[in-house]
N, C-alpha and C positions, 0 to 999 in steps of 0.2 A: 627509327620510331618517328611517328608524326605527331607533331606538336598540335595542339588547338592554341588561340589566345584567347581569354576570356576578362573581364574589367573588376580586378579586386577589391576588398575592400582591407588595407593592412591595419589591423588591429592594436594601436600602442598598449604597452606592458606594464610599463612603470605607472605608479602613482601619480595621477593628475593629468595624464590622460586621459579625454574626456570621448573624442570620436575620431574616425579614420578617416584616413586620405585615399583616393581609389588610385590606382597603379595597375597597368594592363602589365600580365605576369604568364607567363608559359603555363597549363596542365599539361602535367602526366598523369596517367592514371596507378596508384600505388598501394600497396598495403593500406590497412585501414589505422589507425590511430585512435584510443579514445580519448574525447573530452569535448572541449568545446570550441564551434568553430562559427565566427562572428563575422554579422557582415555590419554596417551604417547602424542599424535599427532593428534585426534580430539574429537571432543564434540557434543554432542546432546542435545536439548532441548525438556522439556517435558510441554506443557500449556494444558489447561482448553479446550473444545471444545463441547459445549452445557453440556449435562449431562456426558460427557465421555472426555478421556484424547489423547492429539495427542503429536509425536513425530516426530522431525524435525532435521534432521543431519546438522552439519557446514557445507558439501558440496549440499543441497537443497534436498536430498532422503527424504521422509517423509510419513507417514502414522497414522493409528489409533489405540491405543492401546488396546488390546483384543487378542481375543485364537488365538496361531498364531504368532501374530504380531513379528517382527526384534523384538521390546526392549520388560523387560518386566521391570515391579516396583519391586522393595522390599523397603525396610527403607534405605534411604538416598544412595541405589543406584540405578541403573540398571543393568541389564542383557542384553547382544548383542551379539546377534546369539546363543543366550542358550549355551553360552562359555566364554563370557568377562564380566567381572564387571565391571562398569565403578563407579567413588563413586561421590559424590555432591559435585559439587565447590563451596567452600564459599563466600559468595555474603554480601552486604551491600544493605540491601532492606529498604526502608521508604516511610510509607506509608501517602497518607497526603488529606488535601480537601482546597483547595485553592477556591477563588469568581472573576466573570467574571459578570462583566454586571449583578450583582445581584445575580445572577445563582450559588449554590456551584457545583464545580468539584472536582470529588477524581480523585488522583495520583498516580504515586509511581516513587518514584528514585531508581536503581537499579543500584550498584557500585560494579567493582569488588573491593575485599578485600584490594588491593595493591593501592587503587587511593591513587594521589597524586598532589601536582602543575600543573606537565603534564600532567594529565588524560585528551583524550577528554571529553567533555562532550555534548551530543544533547538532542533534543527535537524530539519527531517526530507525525506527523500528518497525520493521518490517512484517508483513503477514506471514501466512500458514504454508506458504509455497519452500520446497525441498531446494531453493535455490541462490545459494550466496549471490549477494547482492552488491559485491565488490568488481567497478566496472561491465555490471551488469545490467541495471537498471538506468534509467534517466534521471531519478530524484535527485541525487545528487548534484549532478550537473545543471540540471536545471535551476537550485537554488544558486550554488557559487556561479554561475552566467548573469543573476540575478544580484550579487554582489552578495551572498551570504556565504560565510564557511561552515560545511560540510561534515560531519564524521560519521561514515556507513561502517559496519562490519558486517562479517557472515554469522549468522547466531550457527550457534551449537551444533554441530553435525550436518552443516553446508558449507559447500566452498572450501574457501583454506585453512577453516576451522577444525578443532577438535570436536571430540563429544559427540555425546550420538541425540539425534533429531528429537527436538522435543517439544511440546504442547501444552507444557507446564506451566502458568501465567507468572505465579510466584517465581521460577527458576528464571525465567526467561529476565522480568525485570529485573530481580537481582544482576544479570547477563549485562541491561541497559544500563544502569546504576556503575559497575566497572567501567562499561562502554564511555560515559557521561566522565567518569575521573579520568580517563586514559585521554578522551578529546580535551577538556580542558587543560590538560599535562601540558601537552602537544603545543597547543595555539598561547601559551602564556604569554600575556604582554598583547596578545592582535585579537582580541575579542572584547566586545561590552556586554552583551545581553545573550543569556545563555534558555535555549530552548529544547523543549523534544517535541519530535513528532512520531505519530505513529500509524499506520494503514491497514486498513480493513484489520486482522487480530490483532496487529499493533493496539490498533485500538481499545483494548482489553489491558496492554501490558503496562503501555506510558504513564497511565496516570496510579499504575500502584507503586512505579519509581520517582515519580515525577519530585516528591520530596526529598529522599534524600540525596537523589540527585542534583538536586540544588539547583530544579528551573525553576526560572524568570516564568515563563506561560508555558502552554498545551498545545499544540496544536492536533488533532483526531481527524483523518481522510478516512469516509466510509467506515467508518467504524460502528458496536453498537452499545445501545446500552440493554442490554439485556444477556440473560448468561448462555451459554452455550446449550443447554433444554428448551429455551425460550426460541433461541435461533432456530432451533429443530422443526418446532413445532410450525413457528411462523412461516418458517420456507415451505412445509405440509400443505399450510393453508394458500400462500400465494400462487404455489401450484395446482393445485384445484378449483382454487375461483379462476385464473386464467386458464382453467380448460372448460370453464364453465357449469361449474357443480354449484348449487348452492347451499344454506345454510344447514340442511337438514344432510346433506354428505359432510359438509366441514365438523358436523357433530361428531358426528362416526369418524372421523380420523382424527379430532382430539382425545376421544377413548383411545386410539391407536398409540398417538404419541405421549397419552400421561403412562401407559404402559411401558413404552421403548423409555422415556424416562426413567422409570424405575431401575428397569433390566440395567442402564448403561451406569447407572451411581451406583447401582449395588454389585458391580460385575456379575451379575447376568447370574442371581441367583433370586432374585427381590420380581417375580413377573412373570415364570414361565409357564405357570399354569395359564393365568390369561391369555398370555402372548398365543396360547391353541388354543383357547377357545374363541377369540377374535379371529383369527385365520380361520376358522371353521366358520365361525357369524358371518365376514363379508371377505372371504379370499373369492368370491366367482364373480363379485360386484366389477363394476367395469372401472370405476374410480380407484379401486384398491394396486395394479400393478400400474398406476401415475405415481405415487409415494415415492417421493427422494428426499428428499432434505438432509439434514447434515449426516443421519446416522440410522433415522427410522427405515429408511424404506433397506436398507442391507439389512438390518434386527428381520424387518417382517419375510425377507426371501429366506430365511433359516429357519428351519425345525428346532420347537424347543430346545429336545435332546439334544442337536449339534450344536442351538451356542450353547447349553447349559455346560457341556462337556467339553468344549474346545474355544469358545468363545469369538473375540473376533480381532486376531493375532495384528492386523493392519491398525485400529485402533488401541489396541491395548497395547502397544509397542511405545505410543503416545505420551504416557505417563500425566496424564489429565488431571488435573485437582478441579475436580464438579464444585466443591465450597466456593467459588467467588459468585461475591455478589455484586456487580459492576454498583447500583446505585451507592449502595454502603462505601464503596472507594473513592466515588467520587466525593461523597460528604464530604471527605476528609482531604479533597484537592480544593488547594485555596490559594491558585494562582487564575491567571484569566486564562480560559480556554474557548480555542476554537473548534467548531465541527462544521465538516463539511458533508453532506449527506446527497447520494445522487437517485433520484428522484423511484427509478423506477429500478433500483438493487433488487436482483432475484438471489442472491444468495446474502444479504442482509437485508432484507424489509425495513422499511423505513418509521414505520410508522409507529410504530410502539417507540421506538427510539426516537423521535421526533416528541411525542408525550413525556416521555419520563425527563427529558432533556428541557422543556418547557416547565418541567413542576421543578425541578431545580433553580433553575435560573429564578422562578415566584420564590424559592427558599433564601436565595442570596448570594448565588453564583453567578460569577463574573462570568457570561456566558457568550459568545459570537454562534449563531447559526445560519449557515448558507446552504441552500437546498438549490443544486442545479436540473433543469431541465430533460426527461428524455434522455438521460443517462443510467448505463447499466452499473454493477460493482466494479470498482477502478475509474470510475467518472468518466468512463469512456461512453462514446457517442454511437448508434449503434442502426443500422436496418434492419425491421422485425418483418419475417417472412409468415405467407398466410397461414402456414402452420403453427405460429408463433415463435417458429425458433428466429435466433438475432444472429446478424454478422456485426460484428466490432469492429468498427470506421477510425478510429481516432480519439484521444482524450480529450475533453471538452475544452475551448477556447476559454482562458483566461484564470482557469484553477490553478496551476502553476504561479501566474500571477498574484492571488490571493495567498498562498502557501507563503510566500517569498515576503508581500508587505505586510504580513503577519508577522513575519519573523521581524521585522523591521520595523513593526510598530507603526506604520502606513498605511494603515486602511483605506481604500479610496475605494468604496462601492459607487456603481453598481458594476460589477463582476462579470460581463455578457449578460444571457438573460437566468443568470443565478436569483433566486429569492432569497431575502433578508428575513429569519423568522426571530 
């Protein structure tokens, strides 16, 4: 086997260690390791991603590991730009299975080596995606590289959890609220300030646990304030003025969407009359097969009679509770919260949520608002092609960083070119 030599950066472990000494050190190229791997001045994360491994810089660059790729594995380091070794920071991982509503959930706490009294410590909650988020994600790692500890689980029917998938906001918190007792279990005696965060639906669930889970703050990435009818409809309309329709087609597909409203709160007994005689009014219109959004445009490809009589098995499988009302939840959040909002979200629109978020904070809510630039949902950065579809470049520079002195009670704006609203 042929060695390369490349100029390390070796990472101390212990407490009070502040920075590395470089040290020219043999690669090999090896299985891949998750966690975190540190050079002088920044770190990169390496998770799980189906059958294959991704890597995710402390500044949002990120890609998939294979021939080629920025990093590459060896044994307990990496290699960066086939010239830097970066080596493995030591980490305090525990892994655990905590019960929810009957349901066991597996864990894991993730500390850097040095916690202590002051370590933050969060929880964080994850969105809508069918995908345990143990070792699988960068959030995690991202914060403890950042010196905060850590507690992810897989919710309900992902990952190495039980229970089957759900989209129940009430159940889910309750899920977080376990989650939150099982992390503070865990870290007793090495945490000070205890936090949740939550992502895109996360968004929705944190702050209906956030009390009795007994956080310190909120922190909200892409998240919205409006209910899940409201997302519907908004995503209707964002896709229609970006194809260029205006105000007198956006009429006509909010008659579309107070109708799929109805249909999806009443299980699809509360609508179907309309629901044909709309498809008959504008099914030949040229705007009507653009319809997506969260739920509408599947309701409008089905015949009355088919959902009436069969419904729509992928959603209803969901176990939805339509009754929340994000503003009303928040009323009653009365710690300080942060939001992070990414400017140009096609599957959260921004803008109703940026108003209702703003009439709060005039009520007397402790509120942080950061709206980044030219980012899609997941704050990632994106090339939009002349047809208007995007390719997804990378997470935007410096959100991570905000995430993390949030937890930390360190705010140091300005953020890249994030806006303070």
């Amino acid at each position: 086997m042929t060695f390369g030599v490349a100029a390390a950066w070796l990472v101390g472990c212990a407490a009070g260690v502040d920075r590395a000494e470089p040290v020219a050190i043999p690669f090999a190229p090896g299985a891949c390791e998750v966690g975190v791997y540190q050079s002088a001045d920044s770190f990169v994360t390496i998770t799980r991603r189906g059958e294959g491994m991704r890597y995710t810089f402390n500044d949002g660059r990120t890609g998939n590991i294979g021939d080629g790729a920025q990093v590459e594995c060896g044994e307990g380091v990496v290699q960066v730009d086939k010239s830097h070794i970066w080596q493995k920071r030591a980490m305090r991982v525990t892994n655990t299975e905590f019960e929810s509503l009957g349901v066991r959930l597996a864990g894991q706490l993730i500390e850097p080596a040095e916690a202590g009294p002051n370590t933050p410590l969060v929880v964080l909650a994850h969105g809508s995606e069918e995908l345990g988020w143990i070792e699988a994600v960068s959030y995690p790692y991202q914060f403890a590289g950042r010196g905060v500890s850590v507690f992810v689980y897989d919710k309900r029917g992902t990952g190495r959890s039980e229970g089957s998938y759900s989209q129940n906001f009430p159940q889910l918190a309750d899920d977080l609220v376990a989650a939150s007792f099982e992390a503070k279990r865990l870290a007793a005696d090495r945490f000070g300030s205890f936090g949740l965060f939550g992502f895109s639906q996360g968004g929705w669930i944190v702050p209906l646990a956030a009390e009795r889970a007994g956080a310190d703050y909120i922190g909200i990435g892409y998240g919205l304030v409006v209910d899940i009818l409201e997302e519907d409809a908004s995503q209707v309309e964002l896709e229609l003025r970006e194809a260029g329709y205006g105000d007198d087609v956006i009429a006509k597909a909010k008659e579309m969407t107070d109708v799929t409203a109805r249909l999806a709160i009443s299980g699809y007994s509360d609508g179907l009359e309309d629901l044909s005689a709309l498809q008959t009014k504008y099914g030949d219109e040229d705007w009507f097969s653009l319809v997506r959004g969260g739920f509408s445009g599947i309701i409008l490809g089905m015949s009355a009679d088919d959902l009436g009589q069969n419904g729509i098995p992928m959603f209803d499988r969901l176990n939805i509770d339509w009754s929340i009302k994000p503003m009303d939840v928040l009323r009653d959040v009365n710690v300080p919260q942060l939001w992070v909002l990414a400017q140009n979200d096609r599957e959260a629109p921004v803008s109703k949520t940026l108003e209702q978020l703003l009439a709060l904070r005039g009520e007397g809510k402790d509120l942080k608002i950061f709206m980044f630039p030219d980012t899609d949902h997941g704050m990632w950065e994106y090339q939009q092609g002349s047809d208007g579809s995007r390719i997804l470049t990378r997470v935007t520079d410096r959100y991570y960083d905000l995430l993390a002195d949030w937890a930390g009670a360190s705010l140091q704006p300005p953020y890249a070119m994030s806006e303070v609203k």
